[in-house]
C-alpha positions in Angstrom: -11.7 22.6 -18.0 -11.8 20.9 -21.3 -10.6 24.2 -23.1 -7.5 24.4 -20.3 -6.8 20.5 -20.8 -6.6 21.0 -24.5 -4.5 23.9 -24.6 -2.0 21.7 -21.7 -1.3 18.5 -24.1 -1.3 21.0 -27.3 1.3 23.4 -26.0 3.3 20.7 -24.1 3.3 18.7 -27.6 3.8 21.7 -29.6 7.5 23.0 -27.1 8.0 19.0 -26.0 11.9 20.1 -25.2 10.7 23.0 -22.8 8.4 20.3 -21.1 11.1 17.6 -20.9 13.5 19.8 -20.0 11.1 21.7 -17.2 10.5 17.9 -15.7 14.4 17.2 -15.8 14.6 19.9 -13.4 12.4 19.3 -11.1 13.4 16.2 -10.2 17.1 17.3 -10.1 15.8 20.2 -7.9 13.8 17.9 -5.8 16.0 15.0 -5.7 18.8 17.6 -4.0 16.4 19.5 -1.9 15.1 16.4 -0.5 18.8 15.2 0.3 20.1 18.3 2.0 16.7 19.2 4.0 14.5 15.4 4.2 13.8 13.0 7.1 14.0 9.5 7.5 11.1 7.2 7.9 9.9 6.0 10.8 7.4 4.2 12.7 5.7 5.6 15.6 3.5 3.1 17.6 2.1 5.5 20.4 -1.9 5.1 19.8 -4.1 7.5 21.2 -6.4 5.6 23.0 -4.6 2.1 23.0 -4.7 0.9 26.7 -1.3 -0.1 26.2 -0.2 4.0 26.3 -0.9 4.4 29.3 1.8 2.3 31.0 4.6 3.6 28.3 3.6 6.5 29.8 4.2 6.2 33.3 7.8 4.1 32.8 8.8 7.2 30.5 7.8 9.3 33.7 9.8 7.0 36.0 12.2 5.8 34.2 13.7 8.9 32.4 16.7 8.0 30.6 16.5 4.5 30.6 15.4 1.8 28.9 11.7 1.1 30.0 11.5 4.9 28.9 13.2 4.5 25.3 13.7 1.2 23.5 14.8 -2.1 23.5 17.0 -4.1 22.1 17.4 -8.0 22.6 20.9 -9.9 22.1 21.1 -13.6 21.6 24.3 -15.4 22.0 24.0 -18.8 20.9 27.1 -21.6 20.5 26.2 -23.9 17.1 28.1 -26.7 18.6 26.0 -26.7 21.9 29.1 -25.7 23.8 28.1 -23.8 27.1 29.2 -20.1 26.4 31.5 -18.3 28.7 31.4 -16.1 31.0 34.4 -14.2 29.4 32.4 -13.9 25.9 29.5 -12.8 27.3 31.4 -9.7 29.7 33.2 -9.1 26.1 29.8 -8.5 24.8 28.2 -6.4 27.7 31.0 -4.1 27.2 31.0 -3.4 23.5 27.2 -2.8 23.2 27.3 -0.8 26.4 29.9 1.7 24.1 27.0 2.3 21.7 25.7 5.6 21.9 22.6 5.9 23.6 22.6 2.7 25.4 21.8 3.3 29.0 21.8 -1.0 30.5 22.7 -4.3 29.5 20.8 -6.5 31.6 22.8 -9.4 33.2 22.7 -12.3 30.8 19.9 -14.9 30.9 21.2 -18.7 30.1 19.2 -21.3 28.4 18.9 -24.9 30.8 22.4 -26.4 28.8 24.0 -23.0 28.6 24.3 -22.8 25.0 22.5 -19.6 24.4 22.9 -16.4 26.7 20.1 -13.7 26.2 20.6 -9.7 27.2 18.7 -7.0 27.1 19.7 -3.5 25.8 18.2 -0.6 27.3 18.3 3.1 25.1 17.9 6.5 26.7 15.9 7.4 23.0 12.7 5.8 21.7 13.0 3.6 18.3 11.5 7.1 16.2 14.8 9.0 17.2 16.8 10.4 14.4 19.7 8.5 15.7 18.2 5.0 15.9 15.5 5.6 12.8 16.2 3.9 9.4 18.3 1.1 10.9 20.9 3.7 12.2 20.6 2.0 15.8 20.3 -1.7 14.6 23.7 -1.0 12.6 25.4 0.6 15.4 24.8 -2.9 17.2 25.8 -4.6 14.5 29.3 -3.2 14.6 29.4 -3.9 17.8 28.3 -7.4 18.3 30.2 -8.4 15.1 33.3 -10.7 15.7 32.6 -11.5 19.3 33.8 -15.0 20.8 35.1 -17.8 18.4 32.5 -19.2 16.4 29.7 -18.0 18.3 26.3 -17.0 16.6 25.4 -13.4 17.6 21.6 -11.9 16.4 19.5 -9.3 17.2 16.0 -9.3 17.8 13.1 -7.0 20.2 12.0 -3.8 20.1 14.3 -1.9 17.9 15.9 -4.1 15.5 11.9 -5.9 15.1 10.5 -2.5 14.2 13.8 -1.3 11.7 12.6 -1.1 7.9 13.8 -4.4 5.9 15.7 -4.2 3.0 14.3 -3.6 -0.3 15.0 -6.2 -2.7 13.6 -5.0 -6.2 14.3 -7.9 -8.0 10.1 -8.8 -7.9 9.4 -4.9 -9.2 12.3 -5.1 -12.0 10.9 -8.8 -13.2 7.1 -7.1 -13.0 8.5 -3.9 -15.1 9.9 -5.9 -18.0 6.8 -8.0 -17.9 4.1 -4.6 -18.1 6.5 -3.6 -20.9 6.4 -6.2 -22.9 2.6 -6.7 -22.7 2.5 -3.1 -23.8 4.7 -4.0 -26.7 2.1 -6.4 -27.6 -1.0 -4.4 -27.2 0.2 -0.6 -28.6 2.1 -2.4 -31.5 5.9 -0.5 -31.2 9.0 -0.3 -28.1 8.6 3.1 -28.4 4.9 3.8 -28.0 5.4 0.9 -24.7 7.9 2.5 -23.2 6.3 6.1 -23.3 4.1 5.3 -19.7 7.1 3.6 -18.0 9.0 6.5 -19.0 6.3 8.9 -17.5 5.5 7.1 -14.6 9.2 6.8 -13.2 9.4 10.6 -13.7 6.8 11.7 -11.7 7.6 8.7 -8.9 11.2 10.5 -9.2 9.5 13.4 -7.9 7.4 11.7 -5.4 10.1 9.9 -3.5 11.8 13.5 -2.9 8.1 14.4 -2.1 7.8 11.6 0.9 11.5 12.4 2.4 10.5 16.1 2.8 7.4 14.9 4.5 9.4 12.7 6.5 11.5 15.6 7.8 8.6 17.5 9.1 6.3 14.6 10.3 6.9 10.5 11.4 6.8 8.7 8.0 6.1 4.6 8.1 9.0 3.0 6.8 6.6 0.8 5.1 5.1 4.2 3.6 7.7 5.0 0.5 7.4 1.5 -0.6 4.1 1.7 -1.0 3.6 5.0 -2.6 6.2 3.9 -5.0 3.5 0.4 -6.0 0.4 2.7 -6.1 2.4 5.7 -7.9 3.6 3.3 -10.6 0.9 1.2 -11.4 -1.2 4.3 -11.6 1.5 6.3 -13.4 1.3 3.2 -16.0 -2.5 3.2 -16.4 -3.0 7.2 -16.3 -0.3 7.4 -19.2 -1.4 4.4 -21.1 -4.6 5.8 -21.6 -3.3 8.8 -23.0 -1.1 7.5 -24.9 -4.2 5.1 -26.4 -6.2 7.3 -26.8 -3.6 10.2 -29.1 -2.8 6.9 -31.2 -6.7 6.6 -32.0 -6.9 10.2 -32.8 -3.5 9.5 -35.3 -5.1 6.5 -36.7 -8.1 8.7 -37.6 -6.5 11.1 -39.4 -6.0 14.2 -36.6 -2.3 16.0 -37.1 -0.4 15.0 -34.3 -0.2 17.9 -32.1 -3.8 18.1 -32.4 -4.1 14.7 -31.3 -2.4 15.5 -28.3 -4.2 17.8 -27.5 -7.3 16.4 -27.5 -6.0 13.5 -25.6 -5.7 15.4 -23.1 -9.0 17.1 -23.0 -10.9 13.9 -23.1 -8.8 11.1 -21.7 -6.9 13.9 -19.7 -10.4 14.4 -17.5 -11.0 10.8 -16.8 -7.4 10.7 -15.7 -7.6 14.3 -13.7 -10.9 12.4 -12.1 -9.4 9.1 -11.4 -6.8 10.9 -9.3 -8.8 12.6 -7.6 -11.1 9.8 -6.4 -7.8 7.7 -5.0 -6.9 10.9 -3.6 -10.4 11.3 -1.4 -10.2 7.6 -0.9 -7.1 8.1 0.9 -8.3 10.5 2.8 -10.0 8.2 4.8 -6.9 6.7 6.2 -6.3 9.3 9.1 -9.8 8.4 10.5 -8.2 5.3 11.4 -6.6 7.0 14.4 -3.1 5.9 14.2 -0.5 8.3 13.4 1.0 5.7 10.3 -1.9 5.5 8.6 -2.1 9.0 8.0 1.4 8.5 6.7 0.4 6.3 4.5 -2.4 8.9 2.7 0.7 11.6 2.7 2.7 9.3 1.0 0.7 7.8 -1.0 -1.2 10.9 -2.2 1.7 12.8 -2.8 2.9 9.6 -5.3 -0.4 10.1 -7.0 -0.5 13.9 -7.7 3.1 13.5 -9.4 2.2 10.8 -11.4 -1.1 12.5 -12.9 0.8 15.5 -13.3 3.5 13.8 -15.1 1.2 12.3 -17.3 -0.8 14.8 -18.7 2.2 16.9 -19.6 4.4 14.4 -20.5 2.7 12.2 -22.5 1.7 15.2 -24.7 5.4 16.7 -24.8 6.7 12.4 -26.0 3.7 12.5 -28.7 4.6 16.0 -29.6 8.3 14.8 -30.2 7.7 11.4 -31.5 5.6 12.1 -33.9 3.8 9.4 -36.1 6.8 7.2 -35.1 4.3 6.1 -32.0 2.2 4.4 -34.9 3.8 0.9 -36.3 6.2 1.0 -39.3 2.9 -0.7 -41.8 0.6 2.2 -40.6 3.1 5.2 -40.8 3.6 4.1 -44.5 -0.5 3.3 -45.5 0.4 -0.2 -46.3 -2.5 -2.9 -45.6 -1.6 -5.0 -42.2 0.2 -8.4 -43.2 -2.3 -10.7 -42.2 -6.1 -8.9 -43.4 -8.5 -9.6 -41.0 -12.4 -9.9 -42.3 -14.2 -6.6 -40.8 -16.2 -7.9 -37.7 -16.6 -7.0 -34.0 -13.7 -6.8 -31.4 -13.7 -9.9 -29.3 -14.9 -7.3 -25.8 -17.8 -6.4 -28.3 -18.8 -10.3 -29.0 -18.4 -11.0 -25.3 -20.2 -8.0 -23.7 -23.0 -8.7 -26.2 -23.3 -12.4 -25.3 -23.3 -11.1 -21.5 -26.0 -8.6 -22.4 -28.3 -11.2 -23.7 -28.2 -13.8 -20.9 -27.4 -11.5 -18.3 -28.9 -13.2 -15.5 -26.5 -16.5 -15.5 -23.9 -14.4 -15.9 -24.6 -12.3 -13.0 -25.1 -15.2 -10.6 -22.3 -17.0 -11.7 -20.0 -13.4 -11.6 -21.8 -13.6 -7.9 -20.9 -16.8 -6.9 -17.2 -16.8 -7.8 -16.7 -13.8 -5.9 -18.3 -14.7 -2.7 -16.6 -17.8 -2.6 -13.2 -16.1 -2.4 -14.5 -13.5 -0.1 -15.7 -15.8 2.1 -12.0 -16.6 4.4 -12.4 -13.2 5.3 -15.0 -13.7 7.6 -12.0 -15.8 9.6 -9.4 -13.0 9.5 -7.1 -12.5 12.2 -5.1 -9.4 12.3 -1.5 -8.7 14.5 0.5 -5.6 13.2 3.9 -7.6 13.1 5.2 -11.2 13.2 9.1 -11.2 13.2 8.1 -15.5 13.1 7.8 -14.4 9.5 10.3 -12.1 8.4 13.1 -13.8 5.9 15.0 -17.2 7.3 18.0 -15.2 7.0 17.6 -12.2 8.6 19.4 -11.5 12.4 15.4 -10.8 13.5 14.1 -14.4 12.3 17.2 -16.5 13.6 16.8 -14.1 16.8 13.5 -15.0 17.5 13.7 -18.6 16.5 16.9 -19.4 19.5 14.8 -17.8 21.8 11.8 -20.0 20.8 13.7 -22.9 21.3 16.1 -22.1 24.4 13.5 -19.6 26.4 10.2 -20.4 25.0 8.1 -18.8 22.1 6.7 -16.3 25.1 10.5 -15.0 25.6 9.7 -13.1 22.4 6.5 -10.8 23.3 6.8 -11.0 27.0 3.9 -8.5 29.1 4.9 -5.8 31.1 3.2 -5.0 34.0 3.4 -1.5 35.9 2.1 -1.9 39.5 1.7 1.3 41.1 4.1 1.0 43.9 3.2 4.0 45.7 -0.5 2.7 46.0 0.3 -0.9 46.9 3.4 -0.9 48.6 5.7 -3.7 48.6 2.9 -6.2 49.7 0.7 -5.1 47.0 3.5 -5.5 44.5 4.2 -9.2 45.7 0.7 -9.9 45.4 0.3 -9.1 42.2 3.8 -11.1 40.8 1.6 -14.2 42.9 -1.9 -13.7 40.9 0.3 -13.4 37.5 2.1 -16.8 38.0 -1.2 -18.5 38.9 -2.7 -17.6 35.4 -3.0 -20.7 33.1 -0.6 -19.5 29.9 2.0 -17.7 32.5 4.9 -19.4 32.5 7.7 -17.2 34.1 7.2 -13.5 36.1 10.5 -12.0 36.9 10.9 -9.6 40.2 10.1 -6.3 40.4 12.1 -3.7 39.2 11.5 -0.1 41.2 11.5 2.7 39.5 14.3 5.3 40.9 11.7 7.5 42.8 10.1 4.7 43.7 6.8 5.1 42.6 6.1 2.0 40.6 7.3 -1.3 40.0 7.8 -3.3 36.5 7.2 -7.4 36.2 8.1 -9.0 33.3 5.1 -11.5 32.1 6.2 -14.7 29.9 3.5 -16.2 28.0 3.2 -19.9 27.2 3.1 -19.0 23.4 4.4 -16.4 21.2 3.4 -12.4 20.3 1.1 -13.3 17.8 -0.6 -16.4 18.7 -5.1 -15.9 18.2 -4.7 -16.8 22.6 -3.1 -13.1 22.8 -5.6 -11.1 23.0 -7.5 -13.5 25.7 -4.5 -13.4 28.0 -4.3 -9.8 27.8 -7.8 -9.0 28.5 -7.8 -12.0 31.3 -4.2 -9.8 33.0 -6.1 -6.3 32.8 -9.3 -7.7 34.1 -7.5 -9.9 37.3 -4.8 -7.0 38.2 -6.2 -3.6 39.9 -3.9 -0.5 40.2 -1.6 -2.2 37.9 -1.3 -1.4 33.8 -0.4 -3.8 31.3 1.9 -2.5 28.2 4.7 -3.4 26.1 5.2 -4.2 22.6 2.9 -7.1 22.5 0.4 -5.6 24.4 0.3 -2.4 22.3 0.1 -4.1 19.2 -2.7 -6.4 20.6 -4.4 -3.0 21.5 -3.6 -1.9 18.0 -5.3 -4.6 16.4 -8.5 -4.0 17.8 -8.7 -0.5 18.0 -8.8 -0.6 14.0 -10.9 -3.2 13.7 -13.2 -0.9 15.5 -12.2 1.9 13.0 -12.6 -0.2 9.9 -16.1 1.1 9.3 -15.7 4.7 10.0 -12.8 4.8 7.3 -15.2 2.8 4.7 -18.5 4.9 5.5 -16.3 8.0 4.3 -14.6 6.5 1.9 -17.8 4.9 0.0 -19.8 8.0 0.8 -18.0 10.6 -1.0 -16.9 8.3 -3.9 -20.5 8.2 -4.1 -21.1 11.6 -4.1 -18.3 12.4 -6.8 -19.8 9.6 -9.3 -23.2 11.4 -8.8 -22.4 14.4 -9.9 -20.2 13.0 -12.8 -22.5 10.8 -14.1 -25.6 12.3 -12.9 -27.3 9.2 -11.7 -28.5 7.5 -8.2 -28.0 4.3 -9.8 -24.5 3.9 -10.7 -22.4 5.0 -7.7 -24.3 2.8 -5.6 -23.9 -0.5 -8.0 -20.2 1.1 -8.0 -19.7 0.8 -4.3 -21.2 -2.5 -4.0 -19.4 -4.3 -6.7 -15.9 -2.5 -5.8 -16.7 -3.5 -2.0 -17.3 -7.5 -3.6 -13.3 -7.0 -5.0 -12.1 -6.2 -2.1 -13.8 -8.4 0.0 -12.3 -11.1 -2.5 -8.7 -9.7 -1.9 -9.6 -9.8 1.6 -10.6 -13.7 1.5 -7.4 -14.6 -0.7 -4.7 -12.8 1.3 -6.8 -14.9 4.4 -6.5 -18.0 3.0 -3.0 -17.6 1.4 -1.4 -16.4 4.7 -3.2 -17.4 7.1 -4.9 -20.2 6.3 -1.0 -21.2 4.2 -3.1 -22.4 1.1 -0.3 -22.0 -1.4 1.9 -20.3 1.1 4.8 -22.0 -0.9 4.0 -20.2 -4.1 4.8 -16.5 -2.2 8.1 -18.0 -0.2 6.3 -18.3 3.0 7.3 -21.0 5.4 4.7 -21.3 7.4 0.7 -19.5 8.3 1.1 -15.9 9.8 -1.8 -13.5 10.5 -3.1 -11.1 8.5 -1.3 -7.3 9.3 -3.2 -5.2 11.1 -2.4 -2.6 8.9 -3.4 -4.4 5.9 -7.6 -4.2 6.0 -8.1 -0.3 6.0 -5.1 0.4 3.7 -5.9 -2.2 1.3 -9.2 -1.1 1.5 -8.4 2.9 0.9 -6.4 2.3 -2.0 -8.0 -0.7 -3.6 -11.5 2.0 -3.7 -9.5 4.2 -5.4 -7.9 1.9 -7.9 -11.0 0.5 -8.7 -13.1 3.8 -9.2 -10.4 5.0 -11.6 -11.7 1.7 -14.0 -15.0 2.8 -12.9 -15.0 6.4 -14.6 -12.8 5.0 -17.9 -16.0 3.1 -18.7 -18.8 5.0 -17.4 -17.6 8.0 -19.2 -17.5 5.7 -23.2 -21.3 4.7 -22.0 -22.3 7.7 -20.7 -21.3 9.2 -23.8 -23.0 6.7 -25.8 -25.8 6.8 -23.7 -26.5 10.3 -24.3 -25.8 10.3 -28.1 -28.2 7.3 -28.9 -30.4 7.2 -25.7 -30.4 3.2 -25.9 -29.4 1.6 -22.7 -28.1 -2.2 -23.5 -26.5 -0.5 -26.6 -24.7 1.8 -24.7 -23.7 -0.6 -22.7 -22.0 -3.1 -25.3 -20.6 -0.3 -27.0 -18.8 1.7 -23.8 -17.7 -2.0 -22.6 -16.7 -2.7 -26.2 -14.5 0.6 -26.5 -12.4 0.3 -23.3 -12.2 -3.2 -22.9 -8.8 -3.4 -24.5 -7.1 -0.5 -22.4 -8.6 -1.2 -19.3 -7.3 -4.8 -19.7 -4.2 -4.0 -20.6 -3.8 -1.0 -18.0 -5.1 -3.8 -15.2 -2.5 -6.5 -16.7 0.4 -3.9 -15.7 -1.1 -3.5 -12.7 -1.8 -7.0 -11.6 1.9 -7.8 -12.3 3.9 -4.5 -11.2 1.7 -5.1 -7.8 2.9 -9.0 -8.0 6.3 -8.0 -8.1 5.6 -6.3 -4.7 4.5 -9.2 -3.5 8.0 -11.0 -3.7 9.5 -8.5 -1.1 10.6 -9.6 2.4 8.5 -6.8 4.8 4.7 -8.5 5.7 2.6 -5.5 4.8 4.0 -4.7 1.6 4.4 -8.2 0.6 0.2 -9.0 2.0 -1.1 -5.6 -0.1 0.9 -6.4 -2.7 -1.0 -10.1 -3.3 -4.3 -8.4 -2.2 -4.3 -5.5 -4.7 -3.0 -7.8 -7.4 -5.9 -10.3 -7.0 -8.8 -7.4 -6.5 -7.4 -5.4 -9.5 -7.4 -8.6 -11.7 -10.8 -9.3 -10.2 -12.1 -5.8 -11.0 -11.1 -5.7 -14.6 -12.3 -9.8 -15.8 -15.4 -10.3 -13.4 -16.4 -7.1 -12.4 -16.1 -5.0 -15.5 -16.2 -7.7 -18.1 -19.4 -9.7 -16.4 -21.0 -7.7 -13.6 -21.0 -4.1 -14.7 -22.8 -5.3 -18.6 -25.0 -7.6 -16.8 -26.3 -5.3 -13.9 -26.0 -2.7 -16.3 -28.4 -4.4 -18.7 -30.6 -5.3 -16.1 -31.0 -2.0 -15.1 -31.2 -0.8 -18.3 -33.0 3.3 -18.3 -33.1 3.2 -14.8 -29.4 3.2 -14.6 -29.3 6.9 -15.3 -31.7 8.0 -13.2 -31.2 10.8 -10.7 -34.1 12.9 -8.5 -34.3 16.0 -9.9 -33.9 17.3 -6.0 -30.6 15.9 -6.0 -29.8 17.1 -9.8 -30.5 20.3 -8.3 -28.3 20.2 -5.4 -24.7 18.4 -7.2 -22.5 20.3 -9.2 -22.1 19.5 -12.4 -19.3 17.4 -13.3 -18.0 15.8 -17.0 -15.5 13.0 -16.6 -15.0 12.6 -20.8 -16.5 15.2 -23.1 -16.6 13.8 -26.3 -13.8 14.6 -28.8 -16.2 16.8 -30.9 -16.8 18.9 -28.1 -12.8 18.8 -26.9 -12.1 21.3 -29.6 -13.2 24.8 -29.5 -14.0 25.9 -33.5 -10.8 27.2 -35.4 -8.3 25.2 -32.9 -8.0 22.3 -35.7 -6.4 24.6 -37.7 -3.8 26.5 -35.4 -3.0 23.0 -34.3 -2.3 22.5 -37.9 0.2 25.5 -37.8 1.7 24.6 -34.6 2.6 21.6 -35.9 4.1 22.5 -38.5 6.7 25.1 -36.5 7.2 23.1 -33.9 8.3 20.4 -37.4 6.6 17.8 -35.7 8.5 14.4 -37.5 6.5 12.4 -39.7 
């Protein structure tokens, strides 16, 4: 592999324009491919095994064509002045939406106690994952409809469908977080150019990615959540994979190596780590379709396809730029030999000072490392998870303002009401009235509307108000109190389904992070060959996380600082959030993991001295690994600034554990347990050395090089006239 890696950056630096050009188009080819032949994203909520399935089932079976068998819409007409609002408007209304395609009823309206606010519901012969209602198609359609109706009166949309449409990505965040990643490259590789270089790389191969996840999306249900995500992960990898390229051909330039030879052997050493790296966030998410639900394997797709493109991209790119550029990656000072302006007396980097002063009291350290972490960890253990809050989505949007007049003119219940699907046939009519009794005399009930029969008369339908709204912690009680007091009857709907959602992947949690940790573990063995070091690995990525975990708790749940991420108020966590936080965030983390286990490895085995190994591997990679977590940390912050709940929650999570990983983690716990350890960190039963393949993260640069290459890199060079 090291041979192939080296002969990738060397002939990609020494025909850079057949490279660039190659890459140009793809994503041209890609980009249009994807636009004539791509889906559009969509979320698909049917669970296998959610009790909640059950009753879709039977109103799609007898209710075909109709609303209880589609999707849902709600429509909120509301008067500002507190007028009453007229019959006339509200018959205006039931007519236009009624014109929308696929729109099957408008329920007769519901008025508020003064009148001010009328409330219908829209019933569609589709479900919300049709390609005629996906990607906001339906909520717009509405829209037009709706808009200009009455004079002066507020018109919003809120339930099923317009609650589950993507929202609208803003950017701004991601554009403030670029400039920032850019600039603290400026600072750390010393010239625009050299900075730029990852950006550069990154955005082509996310280019290729996005036209990666609309072709998935044509032949499978894509989260609308999905792209967004792929798009953090694939450029804040994209960033790091290309930055330590990029670092590591500059070192190879400072030391004298001809340029396309330093490309070349960038990409056989660093170029492994990176090809590794991937490679662990790809098995990481992996785990993601053990969850069960159809989005999170969306999610891993996505995601995974993000990842591919932007390790590809970088280990072909970032050869072809260095290939081109030249020594013009270097500073102006170095490129001409002159001295640096301000001389600097020879002495240790300040990671080197630090990792040693860690090393020599590494107990303290530890414990201190230790206690930090566990005390932001510990708000996890009060997490409460609900897949979606519309409570929370932006003060402007028609969803928010929706779901806020019916809070206040219906009650916060009128939002996630129950539906319950008696079986009719069973029961009779008797049976049916029994059961509307037994729900109103539940504490938490406060309206059941009559029964709707189906058109073969099979079943009938109640709709159950709750005293509170969707996702109130008393949910999940009143739910399990309704299934447990109602026989021959199902309880279902969006509330219920989510509810139903919620646990089933709390459940799952540990199946996806037994995988997950498992074969990470298994991969780190056989790269490092060691028993030691995958396992002190696991447990001090799972301490990160489970610090994310307790910040993203406390911040949006518990509203400690809620102000400082434009919340107005505490919200759950998203259900979504723990496993694919936690999938990712493994992933992320393991790619620091083998940047600095491969510099002490390879120090290890050249001097056989454990705590030196140690100082120097820290030493060597503490200024990329800082840097490549800096751009992290803020590209994922940016993220964090967007208006949907999930992206908005991973981005804050990933930010925190990623800064985490690379200050406490790799910069106190990994030199401290390390040292601790000491030997013993490398050692691996010979049973199990027998039984792993072999696998080299790094080799070292001596070894990157077969004999005589140095000079035909020379000679490349020099045809390829490589500028100086």
């Amino acid at each position: 592999m090291t041979r192939l890696l080296h002969r990738l950056g060397r002939s990609s630096a020494v025909h850079p324009w057949r490279t660039l050009v190659s890459w140009v188009l793809l994503v041209v080819v890609a980009t249009l491919t994807a636009g004539a032949l791509g889906g559009t994203p969509q979320d698909d909520f049917d669970v296998e095994g959610a009790p909640a399935l059950v009753g879709i089932e039977q109103l799609r079976e007898h209710f075909p064509g109709s609303g209880a068998a589609g999707s849902s819409a709600q429509v909120v007409v509301h008067d500002p002045d507190g007028d009453p609002v007229t019959d006339a408007d509200v018959a205006e209304l039931t007519a236009r939406v009624a014109e929308v395609d696929h729109v099957t009823s408008v329920t007769p309206p519901r008025f508020s106690a003064d009148r001010d606010t009328a409330l219908l519901t829209v019933g569609f012969d589709v479900p919300v994952t049709d390609p005629d209602l996906a990607g906001g198609l339906g909520v717009e359609a509405l829209e037009t409809a709706v808009r200009g109706v009455g004079d002066g009166l507020q018109v919003e949309l809120g339930g099923q469908l317009p609650n589950t449409s993507p929202e609208e990505v803003q950017g701004t965040g991601e554009v403030v977080g670029v400039v920032v990643a850019l600039v603290l490259m400026v600072l750390v590789l010393g010239t625009v150019v050299a900075a730029g270089l990852p950006l550069l790389v990154a955005l082509a191969g996310l280019g290729v990615s996005a036209a990666g996840v609309t072709l998935l999306a044509a032949v499978t249900d894509v989260s609308t959540t999905a792209p967004t995500v792929a798009v953090m992960v694939g450029l804040g990898v994209g960033i790091d994979y290309a930055l330590l390229l990029v670092s590591r051909h500059l070192e190879h330039l400072r030391a004298g190596v001809p340029v396309v030879e330093a490309a070349g052997r960038a990409t056989a050493t660093a170029g492994r780590s990176v090809l590794f790296a991937a490679a662990i966030v790809l098995v990481s998410l992996m785990g993601l379709p053990l969850a069960g639900v159809p989005i999170y394997s969306s999610y891993g797709f996505a995601t995974g396809i993000s990842v591919v493109a932007v390790a590809a991209a970088a280990l072909t790119l970032v050869p072809a730029f260095c290939g081109l550029l030249g020594r013009r990656l270097l500073p102006r000072r170095e490129r001409r030999g002159l001295p640096p302006r301000r001389p600097r007396p020879a002495r240790a980097s300040l990671s080197a000072r630090w990792d040693a002063a860690v090393a020599r009291h590494p107990v303290p350290w530890a414990l201190a490392a230790f206690a930090l972490i566990g005390a932001l960890a510990a708000p996890a253990f009060d997490m409460r998870t609900f897949p979606r809050d519309v409570s929370n989505n932006a003060a402007d949007s028609t969803t928010r303002q929706a779901y806020d007049l019916i809070a206040a003119e219906f009650g916060a219940g009128a939002n996630g009401p129950f539906t319950v699907v008696v079986d009719r046939a069973a029961v009779g009519d008797d049976g049916v009235a029994a059961a509307a009794a037994r729900l109103g005399g539940i504490d938490d009930v406060v309206a059941v509307s009559p029964p709707v029969v189906s058109p073969d008369g099979a079943v009938a339908v109640l709709e159950v108000q709750p005293a509170f709204g969707p996702a109130d912690e008393r949910t999940p009680d009143l739910l399990a109190q309704l299934r447990a007091d109602l026989d021959g009857a199902e309880v279902t709907g969006s509330t219920a389904m989510f509810s139903d959602i919620s646990v089933l992947l709390s459940d799952r949690l540990w199946l996806v992070v037994g995988f997950v940790v498992a074969v990470s573990m298994l991969l780190l063995a056989a790269m490092f060959r060691s028993a030691v070091v995958p396992v002190k690995a696991a447990v001090l990525n799972l301490l990160s996380i489970g610090a994310a975990y307790g910040v993203v708790t406390a911040v949006f749940q518990w509203g400690w600082g809620s102000d400082l991420v434009g919340l107005d108020g505490a919200m759950p966590v998203s259900s979504w959030l723990p496993i694919l936080m936690f999938a990712i965030l493994f992933g992320l983390s393991m790619d620091y993991e083998v940047f600095l286990l491969s510099r002490i490895r390879e120090h290890w085995l050249r001097s056989g001295i454990a705590r030196d190994s140690v100082v120097r591997g820290v030493a060597g990679t503490g200024r990329v690994i800082s840097t490549a977590a800096a751009v992290m940390v803020v590209v994922f912050l940016g993220f964090a600034t967007e208006t949907d709940l999930v992206v908005r929650q991973l981005g804050l999570g990933m930010a925190v554990a990623v800064l985490l990983d690379a200050t406490v983690v790799r910069m106190v716990l990994v030199p401290a347990t390390m040292t601790l350890l000491g030997r013993r960190s490398w050692w691996l039963p010979g049973w199990l050395d027998r039984l792993l393949p072999t696998i080299e993260p790094e080799a070292p640069d001596e070894d990157a090089v077969p004999a005589g290459e140095l000079t035909a890199g020379r000679r490349d060079e020099a045809r390829a006239g490589v500028p100086v």
